[in-house]
N, C-alpha and C positions, 0 to 999 in steps of 0.2 A: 489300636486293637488289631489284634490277627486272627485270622482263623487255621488250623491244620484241619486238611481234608487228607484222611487215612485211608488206604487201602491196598488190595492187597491180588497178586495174583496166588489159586493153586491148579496144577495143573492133575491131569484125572488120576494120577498116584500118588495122590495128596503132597507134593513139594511144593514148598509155598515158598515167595516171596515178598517182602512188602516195602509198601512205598508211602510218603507223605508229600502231598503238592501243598505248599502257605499260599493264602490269601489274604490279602492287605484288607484288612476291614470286619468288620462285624456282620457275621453270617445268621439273619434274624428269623425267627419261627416260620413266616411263610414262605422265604427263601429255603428252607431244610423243605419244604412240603414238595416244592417245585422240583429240587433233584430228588426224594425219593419216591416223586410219583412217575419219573420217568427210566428209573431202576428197573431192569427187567427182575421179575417176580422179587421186586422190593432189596434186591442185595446186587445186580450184576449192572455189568454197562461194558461198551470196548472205548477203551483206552483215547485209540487214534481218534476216535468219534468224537470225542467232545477236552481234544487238547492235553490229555494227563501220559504223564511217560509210561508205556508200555513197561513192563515188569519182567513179565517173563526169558527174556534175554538172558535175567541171572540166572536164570536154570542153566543155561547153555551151557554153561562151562563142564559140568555133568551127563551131560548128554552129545556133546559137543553139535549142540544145534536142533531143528525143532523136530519132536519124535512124536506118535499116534498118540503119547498121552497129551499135547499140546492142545487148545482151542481159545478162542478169540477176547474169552469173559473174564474180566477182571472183578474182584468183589468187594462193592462198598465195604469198610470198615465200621465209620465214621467219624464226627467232628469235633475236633478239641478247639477252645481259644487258650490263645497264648499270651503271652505278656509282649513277646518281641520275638520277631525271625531268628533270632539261633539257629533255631534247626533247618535255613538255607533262605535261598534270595527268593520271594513272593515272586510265584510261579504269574498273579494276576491279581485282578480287585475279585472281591467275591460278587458283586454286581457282574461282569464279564462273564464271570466261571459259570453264575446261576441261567444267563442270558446261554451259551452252550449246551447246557443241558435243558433248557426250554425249548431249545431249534430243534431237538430229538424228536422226531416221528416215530420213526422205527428204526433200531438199530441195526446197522450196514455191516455184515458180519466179512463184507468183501476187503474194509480195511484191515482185517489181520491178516499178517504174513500167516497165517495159520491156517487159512480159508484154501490156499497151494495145496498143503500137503490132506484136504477133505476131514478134517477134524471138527471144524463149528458147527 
């Protein structure tokens, strides 16, 4: 069993990009409870914080690098299972992935390169 954990960066002139990290394993009902209770207002999280690839980079190419519509929140999508990794090599187990976003206190808006240019 796999799980896809989906989501997605937009930055404030709505360009979006989106990502998928696989997780080896079965992602079960009070595991989902655990990351969306530590979602800020139930959709956001930063990236660096809890392990997931930063997204917003694909913008770069369009702006060539990060501009005031830039900031630090990426947005839960959410969770597919899958049959098998196809869609890339298990980012992690979903036990680890869930245990990450349990250590979440309060999110550290200091890990985006985005926090530089005063945008988070």
């Amino acid at each position: 069993m796999w799980t896809a954990f989906d989501y997605m960066y937009r930055d404030a002139g709505n360009f979006k990009a989106f990502g998928t990290v696989i997780l080896e394993g079965e992602l079960r009902a009070p595991d989902r409870e655990i990351i969306h209770s530590r979602l800020e207002s139930d959709e956001f999280f930063i990236a660096e914080q809890v392990g997931v690839p930063p997204l917003y980079h694909e913008l770069y190419r369009w702006s060539d690098g990060p501009t005031k519509e830039d900031h630090c929140w990426h947005e839960f999508v959410g969770f597919r299972e899958i049959a098998d990794h196809a869609e890339g090599r298990a980012a992690s187990t979903t036990a680890e992935f869930v245990d990450r976003f349990a250590a979440v206190k309060d999110w550290n808006e200091t890990l985006s390169p985005h926090v530089a240019i005063g945008s988070c």
